[in-house]
GUPA-80284 format. One record per atom (N, C-alpha, C): residue number from 0; residue in one letter; atom name; z, y, x. Coordinates in steps of 0.02 Angstrom, whole numbers, plus 32768, in hexadecimal, padded with zeros to 4 digits. Atoms other than C-alpha are relative to their C-alpha. Layout:
% residues N
tormi k=NUM | r=A | a=CA | c3=Z | c2=Y | c1=X
...
This chain:
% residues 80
tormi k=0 | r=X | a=N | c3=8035 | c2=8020 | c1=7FDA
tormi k=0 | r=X | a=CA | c3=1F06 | c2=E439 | c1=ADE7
tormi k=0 | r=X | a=C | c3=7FFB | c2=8022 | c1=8044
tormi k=1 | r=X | a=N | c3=8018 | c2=7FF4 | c1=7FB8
tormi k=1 | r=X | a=CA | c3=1EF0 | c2=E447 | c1=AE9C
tormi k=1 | r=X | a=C | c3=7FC3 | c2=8009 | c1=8023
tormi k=2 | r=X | a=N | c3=8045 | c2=7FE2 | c1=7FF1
tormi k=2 | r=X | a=CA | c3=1E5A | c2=E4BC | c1=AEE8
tormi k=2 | r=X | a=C | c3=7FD1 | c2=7FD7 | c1=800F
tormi k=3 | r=X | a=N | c3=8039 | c2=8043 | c1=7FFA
tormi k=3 | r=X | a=CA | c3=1DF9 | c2=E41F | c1=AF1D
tormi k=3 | r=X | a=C | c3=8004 | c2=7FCD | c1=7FBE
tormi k=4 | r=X | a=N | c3=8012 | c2=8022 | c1=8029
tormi k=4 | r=X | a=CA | c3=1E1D | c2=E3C8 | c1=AE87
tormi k=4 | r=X | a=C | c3=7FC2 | c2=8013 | c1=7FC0
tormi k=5 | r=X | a=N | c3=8023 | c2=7FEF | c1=8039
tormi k=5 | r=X | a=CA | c3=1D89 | c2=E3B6 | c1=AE08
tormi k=5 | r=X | a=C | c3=8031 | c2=7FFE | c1=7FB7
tormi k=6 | r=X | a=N | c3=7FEB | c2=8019 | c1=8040
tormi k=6 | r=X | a=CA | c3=1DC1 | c2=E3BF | c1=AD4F
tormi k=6 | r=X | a=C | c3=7FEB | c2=7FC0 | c1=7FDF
tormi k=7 | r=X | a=N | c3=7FF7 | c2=804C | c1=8024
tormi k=7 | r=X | a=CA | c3=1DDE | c2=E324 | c1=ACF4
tormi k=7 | r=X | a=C | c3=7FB2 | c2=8004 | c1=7FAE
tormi k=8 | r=X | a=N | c3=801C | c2=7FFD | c1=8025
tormi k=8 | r=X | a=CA | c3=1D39 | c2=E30E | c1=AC80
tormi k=8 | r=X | a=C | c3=7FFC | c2=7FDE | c1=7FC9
tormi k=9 | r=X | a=N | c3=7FF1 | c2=8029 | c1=8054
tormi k=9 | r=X | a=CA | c3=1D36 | c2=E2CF | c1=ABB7
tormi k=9 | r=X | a=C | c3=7FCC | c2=7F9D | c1=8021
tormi k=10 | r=X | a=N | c3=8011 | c2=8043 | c1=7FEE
tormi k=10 | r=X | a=CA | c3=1CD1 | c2=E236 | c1=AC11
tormi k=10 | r=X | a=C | c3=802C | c2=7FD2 | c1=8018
tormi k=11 | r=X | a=N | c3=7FAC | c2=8010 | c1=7FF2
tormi k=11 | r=X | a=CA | c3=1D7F | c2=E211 | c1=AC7F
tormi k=11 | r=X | a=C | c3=802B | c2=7FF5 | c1=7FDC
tormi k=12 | r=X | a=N | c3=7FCE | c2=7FF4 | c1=804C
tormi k=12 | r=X | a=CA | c3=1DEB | c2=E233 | c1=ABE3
tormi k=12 | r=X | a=C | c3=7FDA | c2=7FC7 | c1=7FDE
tormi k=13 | r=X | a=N | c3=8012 | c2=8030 | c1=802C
tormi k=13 | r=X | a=CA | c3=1D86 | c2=E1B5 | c1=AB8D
tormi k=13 | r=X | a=C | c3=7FF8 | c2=7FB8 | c1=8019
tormi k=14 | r=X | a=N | c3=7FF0 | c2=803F | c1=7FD7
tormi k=14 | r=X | a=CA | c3=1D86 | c2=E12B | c1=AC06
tormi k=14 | r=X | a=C | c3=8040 | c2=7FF9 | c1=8011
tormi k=15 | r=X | a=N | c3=7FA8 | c2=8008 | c1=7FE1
tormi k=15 | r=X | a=CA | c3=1E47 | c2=E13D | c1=AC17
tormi k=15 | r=X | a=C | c3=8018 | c2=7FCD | c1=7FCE
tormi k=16 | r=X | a=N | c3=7FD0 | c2=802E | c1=8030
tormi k=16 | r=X | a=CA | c3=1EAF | c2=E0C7 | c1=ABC7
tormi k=16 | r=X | a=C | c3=8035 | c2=8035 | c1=7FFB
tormi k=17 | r=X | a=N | c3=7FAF | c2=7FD4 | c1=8018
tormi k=17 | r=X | a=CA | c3=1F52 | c2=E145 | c1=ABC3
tormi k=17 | r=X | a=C | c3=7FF0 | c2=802F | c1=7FEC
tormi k=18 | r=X | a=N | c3=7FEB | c2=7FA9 | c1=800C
tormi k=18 | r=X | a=CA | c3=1F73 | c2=E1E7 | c1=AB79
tormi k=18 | r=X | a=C | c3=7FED | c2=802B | c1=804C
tormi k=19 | r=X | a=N | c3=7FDE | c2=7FE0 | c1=7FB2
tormi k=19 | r=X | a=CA | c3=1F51 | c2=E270 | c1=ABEF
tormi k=19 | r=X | a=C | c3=8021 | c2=8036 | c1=7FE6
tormi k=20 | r=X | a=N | c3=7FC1 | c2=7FCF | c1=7FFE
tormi k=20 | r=X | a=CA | c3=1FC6 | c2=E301 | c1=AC01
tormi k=20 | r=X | a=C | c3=7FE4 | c2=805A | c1=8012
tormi k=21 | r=X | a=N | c3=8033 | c2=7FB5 | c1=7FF7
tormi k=21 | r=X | a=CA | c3=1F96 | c2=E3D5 | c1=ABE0
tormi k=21 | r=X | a=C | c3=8047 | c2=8018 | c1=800D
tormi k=22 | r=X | a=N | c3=7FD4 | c2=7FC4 | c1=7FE0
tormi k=22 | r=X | a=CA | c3=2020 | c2=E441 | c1=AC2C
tormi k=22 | r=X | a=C | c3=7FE3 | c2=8053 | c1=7FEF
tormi k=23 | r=X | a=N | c3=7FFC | c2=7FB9 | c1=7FF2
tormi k=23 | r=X | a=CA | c3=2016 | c2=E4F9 | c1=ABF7
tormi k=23 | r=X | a=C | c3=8006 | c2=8028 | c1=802E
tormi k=24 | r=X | a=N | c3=7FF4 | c2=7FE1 | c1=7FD3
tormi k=24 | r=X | a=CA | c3=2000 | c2=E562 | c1=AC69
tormi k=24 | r=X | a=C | c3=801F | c2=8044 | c1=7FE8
tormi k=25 | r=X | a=N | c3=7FF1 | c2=7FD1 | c1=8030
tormi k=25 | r=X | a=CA | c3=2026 | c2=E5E7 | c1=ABF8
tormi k=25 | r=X | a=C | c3=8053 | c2=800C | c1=7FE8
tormi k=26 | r=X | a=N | c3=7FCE | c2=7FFD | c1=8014
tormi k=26 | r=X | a=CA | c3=209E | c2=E5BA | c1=AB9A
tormi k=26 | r=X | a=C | c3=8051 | c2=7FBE | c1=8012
tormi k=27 | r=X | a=N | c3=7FE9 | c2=8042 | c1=7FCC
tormi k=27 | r=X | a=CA | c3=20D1 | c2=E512 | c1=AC05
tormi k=27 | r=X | a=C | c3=801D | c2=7FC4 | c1=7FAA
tormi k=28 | r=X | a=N | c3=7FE4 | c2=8030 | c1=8049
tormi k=28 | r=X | a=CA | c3=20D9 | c2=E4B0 | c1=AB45
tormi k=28 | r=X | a=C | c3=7FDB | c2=7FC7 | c1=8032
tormi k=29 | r=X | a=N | c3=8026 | c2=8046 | c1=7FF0
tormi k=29 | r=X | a=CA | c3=20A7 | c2=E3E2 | c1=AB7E
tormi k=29 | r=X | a=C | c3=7FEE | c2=7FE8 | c1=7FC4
tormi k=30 | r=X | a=N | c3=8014 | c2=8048 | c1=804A
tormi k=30 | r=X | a=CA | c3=2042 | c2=E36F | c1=AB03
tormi k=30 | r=X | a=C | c3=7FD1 | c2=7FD3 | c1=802E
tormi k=31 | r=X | a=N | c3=8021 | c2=8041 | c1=8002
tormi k=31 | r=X | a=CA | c3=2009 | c2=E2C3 | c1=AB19
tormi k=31 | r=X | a=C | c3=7FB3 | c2=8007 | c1=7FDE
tormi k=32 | r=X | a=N | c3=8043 | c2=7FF3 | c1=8031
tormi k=32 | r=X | a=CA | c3=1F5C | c2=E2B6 | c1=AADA
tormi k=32 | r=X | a=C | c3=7FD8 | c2=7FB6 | c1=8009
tormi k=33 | r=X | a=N | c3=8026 | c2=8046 | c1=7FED
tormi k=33 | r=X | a=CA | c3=1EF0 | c2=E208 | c1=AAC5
tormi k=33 | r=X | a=C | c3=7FAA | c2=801B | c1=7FFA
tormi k=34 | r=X | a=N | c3=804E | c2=7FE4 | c1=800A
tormi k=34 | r=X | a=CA | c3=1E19 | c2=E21D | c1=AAD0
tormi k=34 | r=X | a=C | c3=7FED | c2=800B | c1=7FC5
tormi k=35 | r=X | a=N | c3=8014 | c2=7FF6 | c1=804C
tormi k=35 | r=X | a=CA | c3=1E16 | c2=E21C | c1=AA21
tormi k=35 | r=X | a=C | c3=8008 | c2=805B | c1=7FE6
tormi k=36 | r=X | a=N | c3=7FE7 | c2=7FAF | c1=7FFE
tormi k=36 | r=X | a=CA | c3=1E84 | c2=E2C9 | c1=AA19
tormi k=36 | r=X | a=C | c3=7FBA | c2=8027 | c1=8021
tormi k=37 | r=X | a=N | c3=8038 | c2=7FC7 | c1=7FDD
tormi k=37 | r=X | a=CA | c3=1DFE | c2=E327 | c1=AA87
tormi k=37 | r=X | a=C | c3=7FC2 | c2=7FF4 | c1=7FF1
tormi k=38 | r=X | a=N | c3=804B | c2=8004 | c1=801D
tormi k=38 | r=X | a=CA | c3=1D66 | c2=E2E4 | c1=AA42
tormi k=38 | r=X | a=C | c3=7FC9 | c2=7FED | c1=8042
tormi k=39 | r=X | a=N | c3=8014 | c2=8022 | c1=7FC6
tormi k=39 | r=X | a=CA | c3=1D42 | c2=E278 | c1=AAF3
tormi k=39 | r=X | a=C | c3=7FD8 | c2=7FD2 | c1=7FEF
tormi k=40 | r=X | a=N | c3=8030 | c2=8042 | c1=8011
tormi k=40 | r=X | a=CA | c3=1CA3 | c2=E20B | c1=AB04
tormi k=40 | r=X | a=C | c3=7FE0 | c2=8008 | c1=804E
tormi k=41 | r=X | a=N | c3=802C | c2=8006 | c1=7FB6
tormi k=41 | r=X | a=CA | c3=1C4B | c2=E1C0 | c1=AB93
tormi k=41 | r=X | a=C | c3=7FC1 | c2=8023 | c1=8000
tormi k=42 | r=X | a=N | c3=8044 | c2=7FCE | c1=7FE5
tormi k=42 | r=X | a=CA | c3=1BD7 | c2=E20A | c1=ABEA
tormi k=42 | r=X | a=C | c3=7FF7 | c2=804A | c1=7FEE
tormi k=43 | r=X | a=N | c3=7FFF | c2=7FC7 | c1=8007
tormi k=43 | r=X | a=CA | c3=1C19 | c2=E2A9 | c1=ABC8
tormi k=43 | r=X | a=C | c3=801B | c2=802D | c1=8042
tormi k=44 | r=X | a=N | c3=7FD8 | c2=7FC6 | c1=7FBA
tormi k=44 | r=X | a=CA | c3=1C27 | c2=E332 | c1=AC62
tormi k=44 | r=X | a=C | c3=802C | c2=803A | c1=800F
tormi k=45 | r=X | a=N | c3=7FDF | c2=7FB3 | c1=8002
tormi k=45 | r=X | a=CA | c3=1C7E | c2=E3B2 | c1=AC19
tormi k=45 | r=X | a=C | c3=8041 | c2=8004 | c1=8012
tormi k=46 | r=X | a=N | c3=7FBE | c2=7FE8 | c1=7FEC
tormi k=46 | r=X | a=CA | c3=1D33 | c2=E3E5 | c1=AC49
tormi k=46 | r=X | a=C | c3=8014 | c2=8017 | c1=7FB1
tormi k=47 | r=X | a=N | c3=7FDB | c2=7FEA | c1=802F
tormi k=47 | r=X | a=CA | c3=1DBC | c2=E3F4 | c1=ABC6
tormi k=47 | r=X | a=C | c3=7FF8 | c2=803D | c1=7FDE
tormi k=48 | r=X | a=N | c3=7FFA | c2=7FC9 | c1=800F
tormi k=48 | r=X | a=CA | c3=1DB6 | c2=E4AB | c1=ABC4
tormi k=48 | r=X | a=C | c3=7FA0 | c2=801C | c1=7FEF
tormi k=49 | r=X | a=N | c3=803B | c2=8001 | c1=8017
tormi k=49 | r=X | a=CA | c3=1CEE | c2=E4AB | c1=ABC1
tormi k=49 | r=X | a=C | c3=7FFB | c2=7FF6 | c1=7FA9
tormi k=50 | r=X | a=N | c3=8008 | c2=8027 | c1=8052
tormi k=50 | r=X | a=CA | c3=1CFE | c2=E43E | c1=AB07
tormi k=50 | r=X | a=C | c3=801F | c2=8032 | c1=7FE8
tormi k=51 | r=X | a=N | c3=7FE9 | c2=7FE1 | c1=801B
tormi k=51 | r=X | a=CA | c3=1D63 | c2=E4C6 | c1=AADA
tormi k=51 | r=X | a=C | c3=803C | c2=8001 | c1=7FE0
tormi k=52 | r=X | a=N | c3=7FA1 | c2=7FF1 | c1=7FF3
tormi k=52 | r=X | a=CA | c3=1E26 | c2=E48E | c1=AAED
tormi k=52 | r=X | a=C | c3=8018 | c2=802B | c1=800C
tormi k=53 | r=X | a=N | c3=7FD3 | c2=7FC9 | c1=7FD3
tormi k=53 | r=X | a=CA | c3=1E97 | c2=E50A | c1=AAE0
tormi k=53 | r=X | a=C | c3=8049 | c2=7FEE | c1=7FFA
tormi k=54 | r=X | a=N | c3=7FC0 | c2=7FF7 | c1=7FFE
tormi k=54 | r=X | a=CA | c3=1F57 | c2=E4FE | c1=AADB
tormi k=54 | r=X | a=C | c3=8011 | c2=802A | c1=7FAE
tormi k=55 | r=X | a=N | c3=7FD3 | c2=7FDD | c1=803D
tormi k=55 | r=X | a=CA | c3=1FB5 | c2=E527 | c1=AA27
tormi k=55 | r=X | a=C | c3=800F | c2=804B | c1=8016
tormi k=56 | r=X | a=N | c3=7FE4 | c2=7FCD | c1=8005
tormi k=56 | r=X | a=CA | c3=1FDC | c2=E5CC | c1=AA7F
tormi k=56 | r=X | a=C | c3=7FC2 | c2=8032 | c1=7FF9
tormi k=57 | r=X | a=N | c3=805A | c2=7FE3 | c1=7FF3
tormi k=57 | r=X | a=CA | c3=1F13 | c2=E5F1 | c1=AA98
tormi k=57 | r=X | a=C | c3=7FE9 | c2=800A | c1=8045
tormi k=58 | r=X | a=N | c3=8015 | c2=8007 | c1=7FB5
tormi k=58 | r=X | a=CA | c3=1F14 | c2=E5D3 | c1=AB51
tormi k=58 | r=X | a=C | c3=7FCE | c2=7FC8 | c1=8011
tormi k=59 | r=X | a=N | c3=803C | c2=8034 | c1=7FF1
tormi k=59 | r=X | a=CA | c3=1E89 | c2=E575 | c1=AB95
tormi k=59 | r=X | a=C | c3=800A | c2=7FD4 | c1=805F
tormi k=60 | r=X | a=N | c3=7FE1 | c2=8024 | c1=7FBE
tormi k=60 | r=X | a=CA | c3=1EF7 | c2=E562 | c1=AC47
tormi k=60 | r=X | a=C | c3=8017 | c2=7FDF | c1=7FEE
tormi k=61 | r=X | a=N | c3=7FE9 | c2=8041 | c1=7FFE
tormi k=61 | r=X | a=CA | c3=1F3B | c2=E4CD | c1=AC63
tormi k=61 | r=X | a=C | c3=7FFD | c2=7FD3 | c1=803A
tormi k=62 | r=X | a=N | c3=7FE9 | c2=8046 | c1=7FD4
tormi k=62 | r=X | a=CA | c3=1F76 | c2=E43C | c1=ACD8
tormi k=62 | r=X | a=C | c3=7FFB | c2=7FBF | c1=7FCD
tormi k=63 | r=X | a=N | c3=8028 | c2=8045 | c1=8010
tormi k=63 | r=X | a=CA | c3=1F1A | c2=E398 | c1=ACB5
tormi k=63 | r=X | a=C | c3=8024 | c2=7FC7 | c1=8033
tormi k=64 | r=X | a=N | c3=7FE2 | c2=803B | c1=7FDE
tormi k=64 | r=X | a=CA | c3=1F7C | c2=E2FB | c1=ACE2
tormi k=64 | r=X | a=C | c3=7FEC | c2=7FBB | c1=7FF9
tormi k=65 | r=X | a=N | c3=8034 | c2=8044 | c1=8021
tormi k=65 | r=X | a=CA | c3=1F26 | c2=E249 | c1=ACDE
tormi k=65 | r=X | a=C | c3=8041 | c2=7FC9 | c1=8025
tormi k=66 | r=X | a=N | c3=7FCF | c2=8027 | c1=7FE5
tormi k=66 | r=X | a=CA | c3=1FAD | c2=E1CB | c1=ACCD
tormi k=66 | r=X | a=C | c3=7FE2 | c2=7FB2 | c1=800A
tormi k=67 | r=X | a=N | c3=8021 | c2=8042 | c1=7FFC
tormi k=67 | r=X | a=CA | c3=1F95 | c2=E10E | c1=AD1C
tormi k=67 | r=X | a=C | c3=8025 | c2=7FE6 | c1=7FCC
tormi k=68 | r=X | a=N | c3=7FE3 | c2=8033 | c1=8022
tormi k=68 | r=X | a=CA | c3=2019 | c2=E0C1 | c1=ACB4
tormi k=68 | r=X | a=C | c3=8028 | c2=801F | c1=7FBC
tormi k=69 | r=X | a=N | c3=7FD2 | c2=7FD5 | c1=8032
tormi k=69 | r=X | a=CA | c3=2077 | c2=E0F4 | c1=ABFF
tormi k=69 | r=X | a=C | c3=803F | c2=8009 | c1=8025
tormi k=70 | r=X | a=N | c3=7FC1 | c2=7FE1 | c1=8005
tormi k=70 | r=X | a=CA | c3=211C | c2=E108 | c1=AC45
tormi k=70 | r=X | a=C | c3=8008 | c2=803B | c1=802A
tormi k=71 | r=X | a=N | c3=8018 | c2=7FA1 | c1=7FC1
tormi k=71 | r=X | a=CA | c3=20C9 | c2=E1A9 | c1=ACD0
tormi k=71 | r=X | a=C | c3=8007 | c2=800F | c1=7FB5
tormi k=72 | r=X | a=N | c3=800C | c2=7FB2 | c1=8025
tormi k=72 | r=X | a=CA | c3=2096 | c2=E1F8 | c1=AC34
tormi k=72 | r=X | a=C | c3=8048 | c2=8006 | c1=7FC0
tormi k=73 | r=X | a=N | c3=7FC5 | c2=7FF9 | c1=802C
tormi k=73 | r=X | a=CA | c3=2151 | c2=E1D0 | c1=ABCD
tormi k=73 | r=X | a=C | c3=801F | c2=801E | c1=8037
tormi k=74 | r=X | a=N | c3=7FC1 | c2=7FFA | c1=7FE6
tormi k=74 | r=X | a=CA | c3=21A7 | c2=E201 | c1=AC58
tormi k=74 | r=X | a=C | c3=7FE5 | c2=805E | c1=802F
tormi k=75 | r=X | a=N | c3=801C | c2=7FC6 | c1=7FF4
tormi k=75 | r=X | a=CA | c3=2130 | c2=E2A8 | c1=AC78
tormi k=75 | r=X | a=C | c3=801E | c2=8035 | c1=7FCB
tormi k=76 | r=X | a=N | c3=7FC8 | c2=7FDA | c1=8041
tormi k=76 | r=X | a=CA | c3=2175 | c2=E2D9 | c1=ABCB
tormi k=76 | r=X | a=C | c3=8041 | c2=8013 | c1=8007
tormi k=77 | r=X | a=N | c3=7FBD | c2=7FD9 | c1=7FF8
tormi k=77 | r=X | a=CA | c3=221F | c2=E2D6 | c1=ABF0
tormi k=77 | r=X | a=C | c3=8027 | c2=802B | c1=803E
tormi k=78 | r=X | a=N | c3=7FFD | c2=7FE0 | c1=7FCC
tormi k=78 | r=X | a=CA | c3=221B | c2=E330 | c1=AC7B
tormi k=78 | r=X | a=C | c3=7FDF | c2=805A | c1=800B
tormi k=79 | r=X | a=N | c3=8015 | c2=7FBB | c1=8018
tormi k=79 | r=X | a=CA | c3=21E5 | c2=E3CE | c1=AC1C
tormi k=79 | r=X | a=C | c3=8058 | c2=803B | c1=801E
């Protein structure tokens, strides 16, 4: 995320139609995730890492990607 960017909030994530995308910062693992996975509902303000996402490695860094269309977030994958 870029110093002016806000984080992406479970309200965002839940109005998305696509998967969005968590990058490790850590350990740089990628997963797809849909609002269901993170436990996203409207009208929620919190940030991923607020709800208490962390990364399989126990990192709570991360790069948040909000894709417009499924084939950004197939083609974010293979580009691991």
């Amino acid at each position: 995320m870029l110093p002016f960017q806000k984080p992406l909030t479970l309200h965002e994530v839940a109005l998305s139609t696509y998967p969005i995308g968590l990058e490790c910062r850590r350990c740089v693992r990628r997963t797809l995730l849909q609002a269901e996975d993170v436990g996203a509902r409207l009208n929620d303000p919190r940030s991923l890492t607020e709800a208490g996402h962390r990364c399989r490695c126990g990192s709570t860094d991360f790069e948040v990607e909000h894709f417009a269309t499924p084939s950004k977030a197939r083609g974010w994958m293979r580009n691991v």
